[in-house]
C-alpha positions in Angstrom: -1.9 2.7 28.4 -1.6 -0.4 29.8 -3.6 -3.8 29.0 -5.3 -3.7 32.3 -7.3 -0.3 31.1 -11.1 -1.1 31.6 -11.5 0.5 28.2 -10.3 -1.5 25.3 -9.4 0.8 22.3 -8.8 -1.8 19.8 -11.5 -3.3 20.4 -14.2 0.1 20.0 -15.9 0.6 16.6 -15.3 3.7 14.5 -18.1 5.2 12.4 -16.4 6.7 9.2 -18.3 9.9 7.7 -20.6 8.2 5.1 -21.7 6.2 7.6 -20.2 2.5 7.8 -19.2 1.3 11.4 -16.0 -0.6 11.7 -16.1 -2.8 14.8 -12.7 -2.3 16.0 -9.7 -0.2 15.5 -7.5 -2.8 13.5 -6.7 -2.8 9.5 -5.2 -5.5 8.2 -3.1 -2.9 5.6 -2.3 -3.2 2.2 0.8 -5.5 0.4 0.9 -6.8 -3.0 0.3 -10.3 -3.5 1.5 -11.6 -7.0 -1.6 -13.9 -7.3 -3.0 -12.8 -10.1 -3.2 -15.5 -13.3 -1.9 -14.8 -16.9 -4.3 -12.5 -17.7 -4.2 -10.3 -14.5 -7.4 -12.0 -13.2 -8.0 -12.7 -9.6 -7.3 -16.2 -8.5 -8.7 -18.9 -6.0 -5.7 -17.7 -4.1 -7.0 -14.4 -3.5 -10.4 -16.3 -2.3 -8.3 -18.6 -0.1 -6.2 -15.9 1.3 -8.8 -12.8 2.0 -11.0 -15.5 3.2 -8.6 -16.5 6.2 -7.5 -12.7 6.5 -10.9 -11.4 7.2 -11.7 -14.0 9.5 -8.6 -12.7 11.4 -10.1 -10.9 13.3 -9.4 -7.1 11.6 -12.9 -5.0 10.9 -10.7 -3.7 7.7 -9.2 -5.4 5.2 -7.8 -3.6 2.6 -6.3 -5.6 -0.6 -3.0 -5.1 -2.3 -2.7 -2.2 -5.4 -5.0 -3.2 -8.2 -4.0 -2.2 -11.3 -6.2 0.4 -13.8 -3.7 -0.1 -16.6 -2.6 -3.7 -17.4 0.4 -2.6 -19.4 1.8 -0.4 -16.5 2.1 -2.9 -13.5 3.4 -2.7 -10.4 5.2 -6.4 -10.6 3.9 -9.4 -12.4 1.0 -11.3 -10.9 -0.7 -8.3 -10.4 -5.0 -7.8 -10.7 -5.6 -5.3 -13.2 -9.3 -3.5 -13.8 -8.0 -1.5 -17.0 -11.3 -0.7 -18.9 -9.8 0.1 -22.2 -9.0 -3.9 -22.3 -12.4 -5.9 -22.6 -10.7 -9.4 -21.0 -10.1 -7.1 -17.5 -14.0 -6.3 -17.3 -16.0 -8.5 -19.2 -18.0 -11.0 -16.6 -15.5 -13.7 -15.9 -12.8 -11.2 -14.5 -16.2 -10.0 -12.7 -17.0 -13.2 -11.7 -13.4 -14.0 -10.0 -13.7 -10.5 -8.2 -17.3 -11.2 -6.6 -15.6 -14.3 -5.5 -12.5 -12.7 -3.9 -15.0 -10.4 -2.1 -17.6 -12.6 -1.2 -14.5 -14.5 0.2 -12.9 -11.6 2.5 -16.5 -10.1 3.7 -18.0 -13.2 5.4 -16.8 -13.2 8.0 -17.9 -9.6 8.9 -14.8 -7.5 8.1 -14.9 -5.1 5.3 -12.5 -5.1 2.0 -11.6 -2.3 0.4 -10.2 -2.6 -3.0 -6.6 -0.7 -3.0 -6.8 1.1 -7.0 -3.2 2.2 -8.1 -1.0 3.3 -11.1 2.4 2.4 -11.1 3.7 5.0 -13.5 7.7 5.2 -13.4 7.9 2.7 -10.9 6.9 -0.5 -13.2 9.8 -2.6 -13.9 11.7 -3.7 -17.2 10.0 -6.7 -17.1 6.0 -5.5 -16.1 6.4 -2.6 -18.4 8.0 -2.0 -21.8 6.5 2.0 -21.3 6.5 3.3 -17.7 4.4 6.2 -17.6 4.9 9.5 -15.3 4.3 13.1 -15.2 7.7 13.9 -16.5 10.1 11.8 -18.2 12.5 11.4 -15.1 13.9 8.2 -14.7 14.0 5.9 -11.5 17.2 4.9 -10.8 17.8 1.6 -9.1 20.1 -1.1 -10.2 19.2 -0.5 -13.8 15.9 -2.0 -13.4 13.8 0.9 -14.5 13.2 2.5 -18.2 12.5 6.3 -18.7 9.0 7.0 -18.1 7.3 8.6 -21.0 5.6 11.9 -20.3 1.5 11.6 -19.9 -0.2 13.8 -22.5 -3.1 16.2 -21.0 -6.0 14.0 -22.6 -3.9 10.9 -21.2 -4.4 11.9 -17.7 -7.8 12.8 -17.8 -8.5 9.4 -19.4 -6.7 8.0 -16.4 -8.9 9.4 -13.6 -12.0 8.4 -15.1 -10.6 4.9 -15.6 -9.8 5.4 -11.8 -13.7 6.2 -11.2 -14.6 2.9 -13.3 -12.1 0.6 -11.5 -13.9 2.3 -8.5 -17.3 1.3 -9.9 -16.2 -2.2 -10.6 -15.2 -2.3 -7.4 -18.7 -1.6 -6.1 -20.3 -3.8 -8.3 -18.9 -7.0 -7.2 -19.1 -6.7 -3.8 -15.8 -4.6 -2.2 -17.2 -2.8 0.4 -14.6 0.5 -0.3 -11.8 1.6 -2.2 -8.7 3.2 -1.1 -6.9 5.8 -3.3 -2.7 5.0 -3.8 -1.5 8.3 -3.7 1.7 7.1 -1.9 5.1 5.7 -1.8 6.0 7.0 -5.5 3.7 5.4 -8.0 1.4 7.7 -10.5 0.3 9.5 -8.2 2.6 10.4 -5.4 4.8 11.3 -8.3 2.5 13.9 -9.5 2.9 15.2 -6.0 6.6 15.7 -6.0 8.6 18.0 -7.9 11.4 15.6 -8.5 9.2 13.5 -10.5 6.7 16.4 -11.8 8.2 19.2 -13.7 5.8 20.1 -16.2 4.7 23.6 -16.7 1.2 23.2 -17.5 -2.0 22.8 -15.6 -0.5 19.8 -13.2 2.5 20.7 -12.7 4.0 24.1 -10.9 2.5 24.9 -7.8 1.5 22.6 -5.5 -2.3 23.1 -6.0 -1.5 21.9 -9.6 0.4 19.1 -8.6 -2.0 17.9 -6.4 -4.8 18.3 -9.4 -3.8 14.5 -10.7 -5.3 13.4 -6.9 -7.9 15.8 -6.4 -9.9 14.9 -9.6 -9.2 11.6 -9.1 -11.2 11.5 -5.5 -13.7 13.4 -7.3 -14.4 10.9 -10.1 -14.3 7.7 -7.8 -16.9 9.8 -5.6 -18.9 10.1 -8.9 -19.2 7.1 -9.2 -19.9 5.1 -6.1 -21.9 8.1 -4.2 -21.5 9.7 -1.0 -22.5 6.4 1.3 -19.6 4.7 0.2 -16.4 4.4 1.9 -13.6 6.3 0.2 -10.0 6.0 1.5 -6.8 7.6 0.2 -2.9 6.8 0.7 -1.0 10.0 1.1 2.8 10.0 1.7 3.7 12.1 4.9 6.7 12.9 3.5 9.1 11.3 0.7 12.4 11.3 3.0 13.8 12.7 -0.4 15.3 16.1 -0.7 13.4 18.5 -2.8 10.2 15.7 -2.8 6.9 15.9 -1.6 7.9 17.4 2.0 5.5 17.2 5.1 4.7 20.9 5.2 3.4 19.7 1.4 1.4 16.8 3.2 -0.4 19.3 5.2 -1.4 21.5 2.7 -3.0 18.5 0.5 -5.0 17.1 3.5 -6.3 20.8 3.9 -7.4 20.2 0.1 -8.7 16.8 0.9 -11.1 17.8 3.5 -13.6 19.3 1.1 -13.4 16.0 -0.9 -15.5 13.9 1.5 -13.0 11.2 2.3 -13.7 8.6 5.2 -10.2 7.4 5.9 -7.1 8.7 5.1 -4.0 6.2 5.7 -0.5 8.0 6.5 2.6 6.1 5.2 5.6 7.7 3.6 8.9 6.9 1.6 9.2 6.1 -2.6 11.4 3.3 -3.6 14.6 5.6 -3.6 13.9 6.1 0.0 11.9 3.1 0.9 10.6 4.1 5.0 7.8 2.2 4.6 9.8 -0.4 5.1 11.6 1.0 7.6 14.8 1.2 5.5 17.0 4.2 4.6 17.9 5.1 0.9 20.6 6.8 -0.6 22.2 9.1 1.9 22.8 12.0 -1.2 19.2 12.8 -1.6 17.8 11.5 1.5 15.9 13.5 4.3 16.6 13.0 8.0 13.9 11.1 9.6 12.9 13.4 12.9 14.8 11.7 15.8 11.6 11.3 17.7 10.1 9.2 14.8 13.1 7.1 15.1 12.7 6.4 19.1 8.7 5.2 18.5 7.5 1.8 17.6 4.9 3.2 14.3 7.0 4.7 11.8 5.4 8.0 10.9 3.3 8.1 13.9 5.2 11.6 14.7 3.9 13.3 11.5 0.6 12.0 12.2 0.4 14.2 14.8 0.5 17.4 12.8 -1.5 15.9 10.5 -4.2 15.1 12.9 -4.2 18.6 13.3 -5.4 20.1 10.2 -7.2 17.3 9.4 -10.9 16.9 9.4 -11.4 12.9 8.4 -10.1 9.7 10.4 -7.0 9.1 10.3 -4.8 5.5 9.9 -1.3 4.8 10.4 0.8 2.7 9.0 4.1 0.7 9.7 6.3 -0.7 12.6 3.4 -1.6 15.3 4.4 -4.7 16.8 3.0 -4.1 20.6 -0.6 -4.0 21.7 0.5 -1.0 24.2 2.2 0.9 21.3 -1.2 0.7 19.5 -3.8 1.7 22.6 -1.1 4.3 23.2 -1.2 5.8 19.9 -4.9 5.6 20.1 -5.4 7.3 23.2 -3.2 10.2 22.4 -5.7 10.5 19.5 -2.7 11.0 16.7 -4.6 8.1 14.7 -8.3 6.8 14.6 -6.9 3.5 12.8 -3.8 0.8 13.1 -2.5 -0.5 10.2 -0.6 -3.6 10.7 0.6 -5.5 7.2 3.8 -7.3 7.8 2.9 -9.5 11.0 -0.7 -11.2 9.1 2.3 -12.8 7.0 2.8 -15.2 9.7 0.0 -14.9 11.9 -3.6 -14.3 9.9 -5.2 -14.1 13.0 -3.0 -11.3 14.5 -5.9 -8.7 15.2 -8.4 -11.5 16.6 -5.0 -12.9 19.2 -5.0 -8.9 20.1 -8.5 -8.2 20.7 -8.7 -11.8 22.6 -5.9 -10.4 24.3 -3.7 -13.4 24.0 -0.3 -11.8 22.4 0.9 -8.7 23.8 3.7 -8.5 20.9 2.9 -9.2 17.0 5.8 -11.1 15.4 8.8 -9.6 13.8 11.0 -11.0 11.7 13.0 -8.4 10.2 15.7 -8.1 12.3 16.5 -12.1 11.5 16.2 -11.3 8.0 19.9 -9.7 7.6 22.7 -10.6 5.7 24.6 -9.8 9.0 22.7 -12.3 11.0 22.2 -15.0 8.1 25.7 -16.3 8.5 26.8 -15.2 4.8 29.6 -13.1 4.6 31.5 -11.4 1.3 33.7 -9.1 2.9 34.4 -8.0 -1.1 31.2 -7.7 -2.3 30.0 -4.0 -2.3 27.8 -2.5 0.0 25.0 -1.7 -2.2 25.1 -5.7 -3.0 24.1 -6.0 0.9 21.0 -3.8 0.8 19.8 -5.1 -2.3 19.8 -8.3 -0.9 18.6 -7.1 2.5 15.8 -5.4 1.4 14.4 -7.8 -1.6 15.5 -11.3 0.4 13.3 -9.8 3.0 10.8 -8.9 0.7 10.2 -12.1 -0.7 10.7 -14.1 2.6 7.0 -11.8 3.0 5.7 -12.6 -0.6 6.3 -16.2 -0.3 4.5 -16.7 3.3 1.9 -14.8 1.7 1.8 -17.3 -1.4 1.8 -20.2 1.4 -1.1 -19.2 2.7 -2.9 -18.3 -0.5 -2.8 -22.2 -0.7 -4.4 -22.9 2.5 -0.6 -23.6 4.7 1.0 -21.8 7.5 3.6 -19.7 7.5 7.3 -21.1 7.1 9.4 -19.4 9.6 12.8 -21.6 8.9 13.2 -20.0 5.6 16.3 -18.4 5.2 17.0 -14.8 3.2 19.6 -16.0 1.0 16.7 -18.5 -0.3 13.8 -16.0 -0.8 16.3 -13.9 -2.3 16.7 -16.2 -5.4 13.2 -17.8 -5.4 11.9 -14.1 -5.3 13.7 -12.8 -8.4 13.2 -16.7 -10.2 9.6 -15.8 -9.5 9.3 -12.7 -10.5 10.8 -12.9 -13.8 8.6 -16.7 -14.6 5.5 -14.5 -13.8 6.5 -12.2 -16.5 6.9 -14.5 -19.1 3.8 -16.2 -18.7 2.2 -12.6 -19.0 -0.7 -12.7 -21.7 -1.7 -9.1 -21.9 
């Protein structure tokens, strides 16, 4: 579809089955900020930053994982609503979430508050305990301890802290929550059977390991009623042999139609085969991504397309739009109801407002740039792993740190180079973690 279509898609509203309108088809999609104080408090950053992302221009904003257990983080600098833990819900932590809300709602959009586990995925230095279904270890670079095995009682403490995050939520002013039941934390990792081999009641079959997810929907229903939006995260595949598969995918979005969700965003990938951010793991235990996936601009926008078969709520997708065409395109075929776009409100917070204005045809895209190959640093000795690493988390926190700069109110700084957000990145995630207070 081209830009000269009398009807604009991005630009119609969606009404989502409890009944809230968004007023155009863009999401500005969830990344983690790192802007949360010692105590795992929301900031004046996250004021500063939701303020000038919802007046971007997207009807949805929806907020980086939010943590319902402090010790069990997804990286320091996190926002943590842990219940058990008076300092994470007593009314100053309120307080700083009405005004991170207040902040990222006035200028119409809506914010949805992203709740998450990390489970195995919580790093040496965010977790002295990762937690998982099964005590199977995430292997990368040595950076991950073995997860200790939830306890029946534990996990049905956890999806009623999930409902009370929820609530919380509610209460100060987020306008939705959204469900991470993707890219390997708590869980997506009930979901596979790499990660879940237990024997009991959520484990097995997949109707067992999707129990963790469907109880959890039910609970943070309970508590905020059926006129509140409810999203959830669902891989569309883990890219990871013997994983959550897509045929798996299909047969939980059958399950989650009877669960009264309003949106449910497709993404895919775990940290051992990280396609959300477009990258391929380990080639030993790695799935092929479908060809035709490959050739598209979105990412999983192929998979979608079953998906929007058996599936009876709105649909988002995820990862690699750049181009207004690619987006009315995928909208028009009617494979998603939604476009996520995270990456490009880095560096442009007004991205969804320059595509509904029609002024930018192509969002930014920086990741080709952000290659050792291209960077002009070369160690023909060092081994190729070394490369990745340094691809993937250089490039990573090139993303964190523009997000920082505009946390405090500056634009984006496109001269910095990977080799430098490579070290700053690690230097700041490990002084984060020692100023911890938890």
């Amino acid at each position: 579809m081209s830009q000269s279509e009398t009807v604009d898609l991005l630009a119609q509203p969606l009404t989502l089955p409890c009944g809230i309108t968004l007023q155009n088809r863009l999401c500005k999609a969830a990344m983690t900020e790192g802007l949360g104080d010692r105590q795992l408090r929301a900031t004046e950053r996250h004021r500063r930053l939701y303020a000038r992302w919802g007046a971007g221009g997207p009807a949805l904003c929806l907020t980086g994982n939010v943590m319902i257990d402090r010790w069990v983080i997804e990286r320091p600098g996190k926002v943590a609503i842990d219940t058990t833990h008076p300092a994470s819900v007593d009314e100053a932590a309120r307080q700083r979430l009405r005004a991170w809300a207040e902040a990222g709602t006035a200028n119409g959009a809506q914010l949805w508050m992203q709740i998450s586990h990390a489970g195995r995925q919580s790093p040496r230095y965010a977790a002295k305990q990762p937690l998982g279904p099964s005590a199977v270890q995430l292997d990368l670079m040595g950076n991950y301890a073995r997860p200790r095995a939830l306890e029946d009682g534990e996990i049905c403490e956890l999806i009623q802290r999930f409902g009370a995050a929820a609530g919380i939520a509610k209460e100060t002013g987020f306008t939705g929550v959204q469900i991470h039941g993707a890219h390997g934390y708590l869980i997506s990792s009930f979901l596979s059977p790499v990660t879940n081999r237990r024997t009991d009641r959520w484990g097995g079959e997949l109707i067992n390991r999707a129990r963790f997810l469907l109880e959890t929907v039910r609970a943070v229903r309970h508590v905020v009623g059926r006129d509140y939006p409810v999203s959830v995260k669902l891989n569309s595949d883990d890219f990871r042999k013997g994983g959550f598969s897509h045929e798996d995918c299909l047969s939980v979005v059958r399950m989650l139609n009877d669960e009264h969700i309003d949106l449910l965003e497709i993404s895919g990938g775990t940290y051992e085969q990280p396609q959300l951010l477009g990258l391929a793991g380990r080639a030993n235990d790695a799935v092929a991504v479908k060809p035709s996936t490959r050739a598209r601009e979105a990412y999983f926008l192929h998979y979608a397309a079953q998906i929007r078969a058996v599936a009876a709520m709105p649909l988002m997708v995820t990862g690699g739009f750049r181009s207004r065409d690619g987006m009315a395109s995928a909208l028009a075929s009617g494979e998603t109801d939604m476009i996520g776009i995270a990456r490009p409100f880095c560096t442009m917070p007004d991205a969804a407002a320059a595509l509904l204005a029609r002024t930018v045809d192509q969002l930014p895209a920086y990741e080709q740039r952000l290659r050792l190959a291209n960077s002009g640093w070369r160690s023909p000795a060092s081994p190729i792993l070394l490369f990745k690493v340094i691809n993937m988390l250089g490039a990573q926190g090139w993303y964190y740190q523009q997000i920082e700069r505009l946390a405090d109110g500056k634009d984006a700084d496109l001269d910095r180079g990977l080799m430098r957000s490579f070290g700053r990145h690690l230097w700041d995630e490990l002084s984060r973690a020692a100023r911890l207070r938890r």
